[in-house]
DRENTIPA-356918 format. One line per 3 residues: number of its first residue (from 1); their letters; for each residue x, y, z of C-alpha. Coordinates in Angstrom, 3 decimals. Example, Ala and Ser with C-alpha at 12.3 -4.5 7.8 and 13.67 -1.06 7.14 Angstrom:
<rs>
1 = as = 12.300 -4.500 7.800 | 13.670 -1.060 7.140
</rs>
This chain:
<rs>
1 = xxx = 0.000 0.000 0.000 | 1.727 3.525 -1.093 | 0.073 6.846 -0.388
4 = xxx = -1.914 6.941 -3.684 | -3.584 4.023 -1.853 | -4.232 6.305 0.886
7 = xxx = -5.261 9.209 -1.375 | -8.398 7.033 -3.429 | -10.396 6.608 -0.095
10 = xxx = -11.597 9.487 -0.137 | -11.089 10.954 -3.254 | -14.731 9.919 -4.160
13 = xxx = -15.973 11.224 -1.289 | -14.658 14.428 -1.669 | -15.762 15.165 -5.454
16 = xxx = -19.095 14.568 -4.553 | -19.487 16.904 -1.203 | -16.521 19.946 -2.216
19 = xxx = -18.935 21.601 -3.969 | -21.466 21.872 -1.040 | -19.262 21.854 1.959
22 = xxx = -16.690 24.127 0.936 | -16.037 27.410 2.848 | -18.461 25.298 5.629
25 = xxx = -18.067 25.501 9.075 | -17.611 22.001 10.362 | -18.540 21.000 13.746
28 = xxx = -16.194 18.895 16.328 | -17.269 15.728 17.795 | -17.126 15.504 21.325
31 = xxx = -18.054 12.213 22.137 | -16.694 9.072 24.650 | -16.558 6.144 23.854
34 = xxx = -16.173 3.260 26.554 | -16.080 -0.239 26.195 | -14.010 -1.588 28.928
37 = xxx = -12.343 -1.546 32.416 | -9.944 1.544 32.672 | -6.688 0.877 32.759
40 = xxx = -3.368 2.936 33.518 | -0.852 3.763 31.584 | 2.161 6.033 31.302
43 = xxx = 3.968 6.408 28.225 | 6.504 8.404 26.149 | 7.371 8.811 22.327
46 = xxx = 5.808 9.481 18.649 | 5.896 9.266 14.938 | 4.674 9.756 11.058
49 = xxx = 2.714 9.374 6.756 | 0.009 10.184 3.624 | -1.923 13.127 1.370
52 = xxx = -5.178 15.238 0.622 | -7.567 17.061 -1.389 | -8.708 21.360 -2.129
55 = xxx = -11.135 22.092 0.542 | -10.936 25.018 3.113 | -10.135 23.842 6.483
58 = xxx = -10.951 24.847 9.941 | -9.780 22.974 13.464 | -11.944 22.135 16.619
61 = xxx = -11.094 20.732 19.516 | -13.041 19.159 22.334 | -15.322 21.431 24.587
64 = xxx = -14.056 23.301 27.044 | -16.547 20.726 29.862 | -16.401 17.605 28.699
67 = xxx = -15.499 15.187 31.014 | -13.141 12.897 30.327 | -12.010 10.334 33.260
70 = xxx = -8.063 11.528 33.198 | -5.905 8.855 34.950 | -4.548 11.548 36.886
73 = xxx = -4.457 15.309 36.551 | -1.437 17.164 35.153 | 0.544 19.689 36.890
76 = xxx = 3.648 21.833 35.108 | 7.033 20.300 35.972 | 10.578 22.305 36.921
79 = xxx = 13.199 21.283 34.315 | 16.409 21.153 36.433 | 19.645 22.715 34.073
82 = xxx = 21.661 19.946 33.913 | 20.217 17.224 32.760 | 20.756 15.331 29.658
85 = xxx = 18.136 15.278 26.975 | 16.581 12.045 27.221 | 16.635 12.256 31.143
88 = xxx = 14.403 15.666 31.384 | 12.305 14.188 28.788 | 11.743 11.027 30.335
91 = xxx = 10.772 13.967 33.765 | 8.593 15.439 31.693 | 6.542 12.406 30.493
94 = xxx = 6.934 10.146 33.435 | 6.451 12.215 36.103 | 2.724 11.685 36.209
97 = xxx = 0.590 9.170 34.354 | -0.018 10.009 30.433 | -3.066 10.116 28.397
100 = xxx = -2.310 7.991 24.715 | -3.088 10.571 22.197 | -3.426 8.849 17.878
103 = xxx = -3.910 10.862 14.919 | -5.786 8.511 12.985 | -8.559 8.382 9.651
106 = xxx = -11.641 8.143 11.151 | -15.108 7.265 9.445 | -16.764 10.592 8.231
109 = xxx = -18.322 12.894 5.560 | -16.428 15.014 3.289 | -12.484 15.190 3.020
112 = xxx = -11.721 16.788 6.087 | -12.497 14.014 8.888 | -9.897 12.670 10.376
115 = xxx = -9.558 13.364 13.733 | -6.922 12.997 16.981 | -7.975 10.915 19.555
118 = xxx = -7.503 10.629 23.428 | -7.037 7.263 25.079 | -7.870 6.985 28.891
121 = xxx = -7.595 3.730 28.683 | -8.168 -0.015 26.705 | -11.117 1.331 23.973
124 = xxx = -12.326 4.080 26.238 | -11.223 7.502 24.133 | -12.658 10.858 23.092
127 = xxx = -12.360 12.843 19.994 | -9.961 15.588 20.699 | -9.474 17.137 17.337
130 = xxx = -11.562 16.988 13.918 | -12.344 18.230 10.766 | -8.513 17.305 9.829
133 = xxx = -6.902 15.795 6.937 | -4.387 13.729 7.195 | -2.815 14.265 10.572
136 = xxx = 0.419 12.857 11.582 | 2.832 13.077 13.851 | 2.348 14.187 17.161
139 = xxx = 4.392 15.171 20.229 | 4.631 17.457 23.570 | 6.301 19.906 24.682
142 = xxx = 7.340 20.450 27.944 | 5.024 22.792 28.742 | 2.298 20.090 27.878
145 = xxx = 1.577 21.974 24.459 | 0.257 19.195 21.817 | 2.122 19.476 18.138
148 = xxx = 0.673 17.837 15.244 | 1.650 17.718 11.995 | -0.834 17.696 8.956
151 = xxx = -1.239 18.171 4.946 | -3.733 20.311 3.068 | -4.303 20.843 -0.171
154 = xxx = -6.227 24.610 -0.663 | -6.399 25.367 -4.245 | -4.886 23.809 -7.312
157 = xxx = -3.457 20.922 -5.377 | -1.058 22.697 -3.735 | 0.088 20.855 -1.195
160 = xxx = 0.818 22.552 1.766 | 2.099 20.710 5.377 | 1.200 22.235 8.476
163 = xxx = 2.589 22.078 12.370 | -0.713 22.902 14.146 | -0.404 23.826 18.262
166 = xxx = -2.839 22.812 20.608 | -2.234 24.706 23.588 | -3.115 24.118 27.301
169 = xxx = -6.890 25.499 26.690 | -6.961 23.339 23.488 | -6.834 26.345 21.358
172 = xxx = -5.523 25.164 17.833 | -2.815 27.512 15.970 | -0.394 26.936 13.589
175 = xxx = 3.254 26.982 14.082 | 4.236 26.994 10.890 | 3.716 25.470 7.752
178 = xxx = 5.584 24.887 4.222 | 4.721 24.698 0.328 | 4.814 21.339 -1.838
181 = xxx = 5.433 19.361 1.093 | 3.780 16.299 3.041 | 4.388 16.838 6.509
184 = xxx = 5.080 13.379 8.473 | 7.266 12.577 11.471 | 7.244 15.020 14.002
187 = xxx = 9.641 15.114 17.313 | 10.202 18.115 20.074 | 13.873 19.037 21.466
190 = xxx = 14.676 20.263 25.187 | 14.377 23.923 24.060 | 10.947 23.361 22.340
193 = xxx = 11.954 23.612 18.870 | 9.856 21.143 16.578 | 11.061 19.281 13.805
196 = xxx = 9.361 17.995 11.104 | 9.466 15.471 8.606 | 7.899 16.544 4.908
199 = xxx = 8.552 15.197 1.150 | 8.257 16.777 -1.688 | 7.486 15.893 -5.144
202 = xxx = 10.550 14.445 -6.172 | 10.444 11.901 -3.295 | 13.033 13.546 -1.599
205 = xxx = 12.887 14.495 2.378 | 13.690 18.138 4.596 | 13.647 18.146 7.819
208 = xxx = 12.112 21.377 9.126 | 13.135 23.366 12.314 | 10.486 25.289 13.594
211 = xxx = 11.005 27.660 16.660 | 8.548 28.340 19.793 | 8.213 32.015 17.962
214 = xxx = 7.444 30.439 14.581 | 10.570 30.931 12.346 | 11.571 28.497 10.704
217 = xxx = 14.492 26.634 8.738 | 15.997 23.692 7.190 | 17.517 21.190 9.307
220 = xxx = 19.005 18.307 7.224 | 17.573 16.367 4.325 | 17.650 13.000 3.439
223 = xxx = 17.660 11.330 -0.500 | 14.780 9.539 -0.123 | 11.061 9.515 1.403
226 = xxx = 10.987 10.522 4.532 | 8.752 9.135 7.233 | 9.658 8.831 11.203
229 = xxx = 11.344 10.950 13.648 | 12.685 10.377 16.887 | 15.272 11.950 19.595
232 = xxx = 18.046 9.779 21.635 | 19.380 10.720 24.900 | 21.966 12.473 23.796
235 = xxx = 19.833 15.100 22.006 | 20.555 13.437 18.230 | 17.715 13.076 15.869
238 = xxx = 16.746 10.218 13.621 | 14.988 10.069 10.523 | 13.719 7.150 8.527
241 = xxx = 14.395 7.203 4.978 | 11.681 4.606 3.322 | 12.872 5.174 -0.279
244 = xxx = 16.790 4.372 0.655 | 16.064 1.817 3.320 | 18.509 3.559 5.334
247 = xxx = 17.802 5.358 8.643 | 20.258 8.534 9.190 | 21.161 10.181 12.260
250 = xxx = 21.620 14.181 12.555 | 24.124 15.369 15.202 | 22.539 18.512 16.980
253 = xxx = 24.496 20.516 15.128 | 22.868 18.766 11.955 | 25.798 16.845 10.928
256 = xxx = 24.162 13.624 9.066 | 25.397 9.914 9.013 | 24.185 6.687 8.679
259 = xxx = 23.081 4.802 11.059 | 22.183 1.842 9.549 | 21.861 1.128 5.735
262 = xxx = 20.239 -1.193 2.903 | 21.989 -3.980 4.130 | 19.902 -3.667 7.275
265 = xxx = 16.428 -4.632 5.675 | 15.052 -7.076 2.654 | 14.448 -6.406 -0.263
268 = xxx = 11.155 -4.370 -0.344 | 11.095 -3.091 3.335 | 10.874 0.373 4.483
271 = xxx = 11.879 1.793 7.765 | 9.059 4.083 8.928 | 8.053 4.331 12.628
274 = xxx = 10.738 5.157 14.950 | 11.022 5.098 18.603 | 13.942 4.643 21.553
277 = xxx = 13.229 2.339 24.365 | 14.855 3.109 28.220 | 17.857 0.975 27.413
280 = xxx = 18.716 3.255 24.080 | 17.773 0.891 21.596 | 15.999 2.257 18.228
283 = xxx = 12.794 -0.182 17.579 | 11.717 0.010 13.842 | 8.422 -0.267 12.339
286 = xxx = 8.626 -1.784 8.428 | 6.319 -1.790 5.639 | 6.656 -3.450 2.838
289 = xxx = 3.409 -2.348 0.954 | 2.785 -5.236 -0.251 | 0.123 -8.271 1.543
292 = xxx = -1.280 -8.185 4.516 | 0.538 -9.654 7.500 | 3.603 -9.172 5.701
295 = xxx = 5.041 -6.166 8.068 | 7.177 -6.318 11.362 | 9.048 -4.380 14.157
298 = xxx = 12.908 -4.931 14.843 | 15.531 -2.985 17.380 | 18.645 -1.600 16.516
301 = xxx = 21.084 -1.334 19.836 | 23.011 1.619 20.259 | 26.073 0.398 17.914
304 = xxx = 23.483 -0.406 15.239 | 23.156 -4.509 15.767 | 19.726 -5.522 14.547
307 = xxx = 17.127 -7.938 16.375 | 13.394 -9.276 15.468 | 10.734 -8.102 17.640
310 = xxx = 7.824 -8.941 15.763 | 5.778 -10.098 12.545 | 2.767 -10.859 11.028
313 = xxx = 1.414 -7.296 11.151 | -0.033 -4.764 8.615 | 0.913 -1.698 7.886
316 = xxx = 2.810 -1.044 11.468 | 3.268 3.266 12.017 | 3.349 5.268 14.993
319 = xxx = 5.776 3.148 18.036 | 5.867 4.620 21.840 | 6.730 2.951 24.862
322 = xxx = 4.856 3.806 28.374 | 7.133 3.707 31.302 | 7.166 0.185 32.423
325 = xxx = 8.539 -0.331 28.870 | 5.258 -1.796 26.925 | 5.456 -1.153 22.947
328 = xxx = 2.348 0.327 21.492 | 2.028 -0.002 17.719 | -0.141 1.768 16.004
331 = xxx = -1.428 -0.692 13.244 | -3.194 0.644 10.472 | -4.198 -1.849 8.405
334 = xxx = -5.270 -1.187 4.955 | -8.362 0.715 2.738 | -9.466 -2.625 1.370
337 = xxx = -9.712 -4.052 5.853 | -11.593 -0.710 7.134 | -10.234 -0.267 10.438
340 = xxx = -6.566 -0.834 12.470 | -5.975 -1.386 15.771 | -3.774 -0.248 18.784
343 = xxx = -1.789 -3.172 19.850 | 0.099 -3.349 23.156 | 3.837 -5.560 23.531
346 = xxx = 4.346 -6.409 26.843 | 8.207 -5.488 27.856 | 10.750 -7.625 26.908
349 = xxx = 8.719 -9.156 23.765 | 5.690 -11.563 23.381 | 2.410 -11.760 22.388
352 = xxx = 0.330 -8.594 22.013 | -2.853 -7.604 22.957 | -5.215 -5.100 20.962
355 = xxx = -5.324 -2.163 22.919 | -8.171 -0.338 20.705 | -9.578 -1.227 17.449
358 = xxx = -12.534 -0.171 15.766 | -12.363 3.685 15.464 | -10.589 3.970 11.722
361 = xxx = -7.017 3.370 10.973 | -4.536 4.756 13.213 | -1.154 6.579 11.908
364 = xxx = 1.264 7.974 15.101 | 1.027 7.704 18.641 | 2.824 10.061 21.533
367 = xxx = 1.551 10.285 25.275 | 0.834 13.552 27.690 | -0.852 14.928 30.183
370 = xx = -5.062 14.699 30.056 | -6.966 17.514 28.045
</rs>
């Protein structure tokens, strides 16, 4: 499955309702759904992929009211000076439990309804964004402000890829944003700066730098199409290159390498979801586009020796661990199978367990505080 895949569900859709629904306001759901025991969990990462269609678009979030059943309540937390990257993040996110937050395709009229939604626990969520299109990667700062990455298409296809802001009152702005690009991974640094992941028409990859005020500018690139994002502790950023099968790693300074190369993966496999476990290995989601059941995870240890986690999945995206070192994948499945899942690895490997299925297709995953 390749993003023109993506791009034909609801192409049809679209032709038939622009006319009458564009320049429309459209309304946010609100709405919980629960279908099970509540469950903790506390969690950390994120990740990225697809495309879109020339309507006008407008962002709503949930309510201020509705109630939601947090797991705990969130409270703002001192960064101390001198710690290392990956130790204030893993402050920031562990220090109190995290709500599971998925951009994801959900079921809807007209182009613009996919949606981000807010896990409290096994199948019990709420909408917390709609009226999207195509939403991506996701991520917190440490101020508990919710990025998002996403792809419009105005006028004329013009493809432009957006870092929307959800701040603490769930007020939706944009960060930034940039021209003939499809925005996709999407990971935060210790001073707040976002990065994100878009491709262009030639199937080539930029990594975008956007700062807290909104400037922006160009990072690193990478030869082929781009797809996750994700930081180590040491403050480096990794980016999955699908069309090279190679995964590269950018010194803070920007300074690229490889990290690991063709040789890593078969013939056919891309690298895609990305995300760092406590002990500093890089786990892997791969697609191969091809048959159902034909995807997996691996890990990469620090000095880039690789290791089977798991197979038999379909179309395998967004990766984050919660703190007690579960994997949650999410699994989107394909158009022709409506519907994905949310599966759950307990730590150290084994068999899974569906978190959540049943709302659409899922795409990235990150955790935070509860909205």
């Amino acid at each position: 499955m390749n993003r023109a895949d993506e791009i034909s569900e609801i192409e049809g859709k679209a032709a038939r309702v622009a006319a009458s629904e564009q320049g429309s306001e459209r309304v946010s759901n609100s709405c919980l759904k629960s279908v099970s025991e509540k469950n903790s969990i506390q969690m950390i990462t994120l990740i990225a992929v697809s495309r879109f269609i020339p309507m006008k678009a407008n962002y709503k979030t949930k309510r201020k009211g509705t109630t939601m059943k947090p797991l705990t309540h969130f409270r703002k937390i001192r960064i101390l000076p001198l710690l290392s990257l990956g130790a204030t993040f893993a402050l920031a996110i562990t220090a109190h439990a995290q709500n599971l937050y998925v951009s994801a395709h959900t079921p809807g009229r007209g182009a613009y309804h996919h949606s981000i939604l807010e896990f409290t626990a096994p199948n019990t969520y709420s909408v917390y964004a709609s009226g999207l299109l195509f939403p991506r990667g996701l991520a917190f700062d440490s101020l508990g402000n919710l990025f998002a990455a996403e792809t419009l298409a105005p006028a004329d296809d013009v493809e432009v890829g957006k870092v929307l802001k959800f701040n603490l009152r769930n007020k939706a702005t944009t960060l930034g944003s940039a021209i003939q690009f499809f925005f996709e991974g999407l990971a935060i640094d210790i001073a707040g700066n976002v990065y994100v992941m878009g491709t262009d028409a030639t199937g080539a990859g930029t990594i975008f730098k956007f700062t807290p005020s909104g400037d922006r500018t160009i990072f690193g690139s990478i030869p082929g199409q781009g797809w996750g994002l994700a930081f180590d502790s040491a403050g480096n950023l990794y980016a999955a290159d699908g069309g090279t099968q190679t995964i590269y790693k950018f010194a803070p300074n920007g300074t690229r390498t490889v990290f690991v190369g063709p040789s890593a993966f078969a013939p056919g496999e891309s690298p895609v979801g990305l995300a760092f476990d406590s002990s500093g290995n890089l786990f892997v989601s791969i697609e191969t586009f091809s048959d159902p059941g034909a995807d997996s995870i691996v890990y990469f240890s620090p000095t880039g020796v690789k290791s089977p986690f798991a197979t038999g999945l379909t179309t395998p995206r967004g990766l984050a661990f919660d703190s007690s070192g579960n994997l949650f994948v999410a699994e989107a499945g394909v158009p022709e199978i409506p519907g994905g899942d949310i599966l759950k690895f307990p730590s150290g490997g084994g068999m899974p367990e569906v978190f959540a299925s049943g709302f659409g297709r899922p795409q990235f995953l990150t955790f935070g505080p509860p909205r």
